[in-house]
Phi, psi and omega in degrees: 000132153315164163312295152012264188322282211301344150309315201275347195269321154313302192326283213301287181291005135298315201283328199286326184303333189262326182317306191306293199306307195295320205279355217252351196255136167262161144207154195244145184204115158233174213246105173248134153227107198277173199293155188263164177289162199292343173276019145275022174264002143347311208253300185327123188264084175229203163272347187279307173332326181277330194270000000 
């Protein structure tokens, strides 16, 4: 085999090999975003603020 050959063939069973690991794997996540508090609407750029 060429070098060629012999690279593409590693690449395709590297690449397939990490596909199997990523599809066969969860990931869990969770997201807290707590409320802001009210003396920041102070800050806020709306029109009730201008006013």
């Amino acid at each position: 085999m060429t070098l060629k050959k012999t690279t593409a063939k590693l690449v395709k069973i590297v690449a397939e090999k990490s596909l199997r690991r990523d599809a066969n794997s969860t990931t869990c996540t969770a997201i807290y975003q707590p409320k802001a508090p009210a003396s920041l609407s102070k800050f806020k750029k709306t029109d009730k603020s201008v006013k």
